[in-house]
Each structure stands twice: as structure tokens, then as C-alpha cells.
C-alpha positions, 0 to 999 in steps of 0.5 A, a space after each residue: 378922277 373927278 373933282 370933289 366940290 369940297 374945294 371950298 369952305 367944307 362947313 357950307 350947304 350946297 343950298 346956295 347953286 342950285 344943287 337938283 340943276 348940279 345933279 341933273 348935269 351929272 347925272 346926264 353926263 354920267 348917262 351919256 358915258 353909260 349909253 353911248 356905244 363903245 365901239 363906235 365911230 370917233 364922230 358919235 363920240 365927238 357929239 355925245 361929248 359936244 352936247 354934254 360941253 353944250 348942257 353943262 355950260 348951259 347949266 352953269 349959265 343959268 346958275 350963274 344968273 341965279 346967283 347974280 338975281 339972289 344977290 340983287 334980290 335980297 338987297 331989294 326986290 327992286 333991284 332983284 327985278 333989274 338984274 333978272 331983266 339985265 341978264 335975259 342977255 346974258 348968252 354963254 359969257 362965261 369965261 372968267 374975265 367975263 365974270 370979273 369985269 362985266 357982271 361981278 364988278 359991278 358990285 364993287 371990288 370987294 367981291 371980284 377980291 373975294 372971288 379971286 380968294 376963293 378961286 386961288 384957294 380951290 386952284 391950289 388944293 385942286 392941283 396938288 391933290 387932283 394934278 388938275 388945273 380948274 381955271 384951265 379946265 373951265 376954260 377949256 369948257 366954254 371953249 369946247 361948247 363954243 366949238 361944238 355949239 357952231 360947229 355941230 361936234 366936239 373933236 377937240 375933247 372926250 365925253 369924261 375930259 367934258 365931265 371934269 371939265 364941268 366939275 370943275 365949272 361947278 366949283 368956279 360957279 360955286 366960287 361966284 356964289 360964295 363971293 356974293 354971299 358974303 356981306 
């Protein structure tokens, strides 16, 4: 079962991430799942979900700068400039701690607080309607592209395990972006 984005606040347009880029990793995860051969060997199968661990985390990051520079940006276009030049380094550091310490931070306690809130509030719903753990499944996603982007393949997981997983990335990016969006 996929996880629906409605874990958070229902009243919000999903203008905020960058809704074509969330389709766009759906929909090649979903295309991956339709194309791959169904008997086929278990190595076939451990690079189609590899590479699907490998765009999905890929997508994430670049939502997850997007959210970072539109939040510099608004406050003065200046600063927007900073940030955008400060995250060309910004490489697959994604995990949660990651997130909170080294980049949200920054823009002080209010938003890493806000953050949490939001974080807590989807974990919860997530668990007792889906039985599913979307910090856990997030981690296992950067785990899984970190395997699988050195080396080659992805054992560890399979094409739909990834495919939740990446729901799950979106809500946590979702999170992030609602946390910088309020003033």
C-alpha cells in the first residue's frame, strides 16, 4: 500500500514541492514495476529497484534544494543567491539528522521545532493507518541509493518496497517545505 501525501495539513496545494518532479518519480517507478520482466533473474530485478532507490533520492534532493533556495529567496533575493551557490555541494545528504543540523538549523530553532511537529504528526497517522514507519522507510531510502549508487545494484530491497519508500521521502520533503513555510 502506498502511502497517501495527505499526512499533512489536507487544506495545502501541493504547489510548494515541485508537484510535475513528484509525478515524474511515480510515474517511473510505477513504469519500471510495468516493464520489468516477471520472471526474470533476482539481479534484473535488484538494478531495476537500485536505479528506482538511485532517481527517487535524486528527486528528493533537488526538492529538497528547491525548498531551501525559495525560502532564501523570498526573504531577499540576495540571500536566495547565497543559498542556491551553498547547496551546488549539497550531494545525497539527506538523512534526517542531516537535514535538522546542517541545513534547517540555520534558519534557527523555530524551524527544525516545526519540523519535528510535522514529522511526529505524519509518523503517527502513518503507523496506525498504513502499519508503516515513514522515518524508517526514508532511511532505508537513502540507505538503499547509497548501496546501490556504489555498488551497481540493490539486493537489500524490491522495486514496490522502493516505491514506498519514496512516498514516504516525499512526505518528509513535504514536511521540510511546510516548516520553511511558515512565517
Amino acid at each position: 500500500m502506498l502511502l497517501p501525501l495527505k499526512f499533512l495539513v489536507a487544506n495545502r496545494t501541493e504547489s510548494e514541492m515541485n508537484k510535475q518532479e513528484s509525478r515524474q518519480i511515480r510515474y517511473f517507478i510505477d513504469h519500471l514495476g510495468a516493464v520489468a520482466p516477471k520472471p526474470a533473474p533476482d539481479m534484473l530485478h535488484a538494478r531495476y529497484a537500485g536505479f528506482a532507490a538511485v532517481s527517487a533520492v535524486s528527486n528528493l534532493e533537488q526538492s529538497t534544494k528547491d525548498a531551501f533556495k525559495d525560502f532564501a529567496a523570498k526573504r531577499h533575493p540576495d540571500f536566495g543567491y547565497f543559498i542556491q551557490n551553498h547547496l551546488e555541494s549539497f550531494n545525497a545528504q539527506l538523512k534526517l539528522n542531516q537535514l535538522k543540523d546542517r541545513y534547517l538549523s540555520r534558519f534557527g530553532s523555530t524551524r527544525i521545532n516545526q519540523f519535528d511537529k510535522l514529522l511526529e504528526k505524519c509518523e503517527r497517522r502513518a503507523l496506525k493507518w498504513a502499519h508503516v514507519s515513514i522515518k524508517s522507510s526514508y532511511g532505508n531510502l537513502i540507505i538503499w541509493r547509497h548501496t546501490c549508487a556504489h555498488s551497481g545494484y540493490l539486493d537489500k530491497a524490491t522495486l514496490p518496497e522502493v516505491a514506498k519508500a519514496a512516498r514516504a521521502g516525499e512526505i518528509v520533503i513535504r514536511a521540510l517545505w511546510f516548516s520553511l513555510d511558515k512565517t
